[in-house]
C-alpha positions as CSV (number, residue, x, y, z in Angstrom):
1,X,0.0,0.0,0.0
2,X,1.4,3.7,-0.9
3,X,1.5,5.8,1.8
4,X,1.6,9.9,0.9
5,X,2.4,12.4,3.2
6,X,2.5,16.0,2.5
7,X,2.9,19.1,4.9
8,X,-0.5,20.0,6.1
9,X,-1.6,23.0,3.7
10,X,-4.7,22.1,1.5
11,X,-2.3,22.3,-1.5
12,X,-0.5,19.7,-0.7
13,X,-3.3,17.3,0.1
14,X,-4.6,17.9,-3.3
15,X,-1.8,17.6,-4.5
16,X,-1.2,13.8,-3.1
17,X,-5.2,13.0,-4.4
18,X,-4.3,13.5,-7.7
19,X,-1.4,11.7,-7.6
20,X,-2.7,9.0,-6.1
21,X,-5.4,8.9,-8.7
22,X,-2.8,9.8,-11.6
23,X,-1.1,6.4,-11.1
24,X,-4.7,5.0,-10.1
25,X,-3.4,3.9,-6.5
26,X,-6.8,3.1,-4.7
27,X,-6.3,2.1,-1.8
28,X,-3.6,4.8,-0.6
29,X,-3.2,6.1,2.5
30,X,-3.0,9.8,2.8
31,X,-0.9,11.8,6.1
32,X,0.3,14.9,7.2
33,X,2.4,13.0,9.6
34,X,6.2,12.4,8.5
35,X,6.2,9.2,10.9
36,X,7.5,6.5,8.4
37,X,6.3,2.8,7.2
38,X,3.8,1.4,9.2
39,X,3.8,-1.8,7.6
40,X,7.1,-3.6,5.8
41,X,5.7,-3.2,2.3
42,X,4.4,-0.2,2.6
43,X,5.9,2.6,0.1
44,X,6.1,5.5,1.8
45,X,6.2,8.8,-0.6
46,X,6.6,12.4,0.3
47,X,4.7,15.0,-2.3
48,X,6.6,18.6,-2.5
49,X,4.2,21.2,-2.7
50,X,6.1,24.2,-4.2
């Protein structure tokens, strides 16, 4: 499961929607907290917001 994280603004959550819809990733898991993998096959990717 992908795991997105972004810094809290609304921006950034949009932004992590669409990519997570761009490479049609359904079940992803979206969080403002930088915490890490919660599971061992978890990806865990960061979305810049610039």
């Amino acid at each position: 499961m992908a795991c997105y994280c972004f810094d809290g603004s609304m921006t950034g959550l949009l932004s992590c929607v669409f990519r997570a819809f761009e490479f049609k990733e359904l079940d992803a898991r979206i969080t403002a907290n930088p915490q890490g993998q919660n599971g061992l096959f978890d990806e865990f990717i960061h979305v810049a917001f610039q």
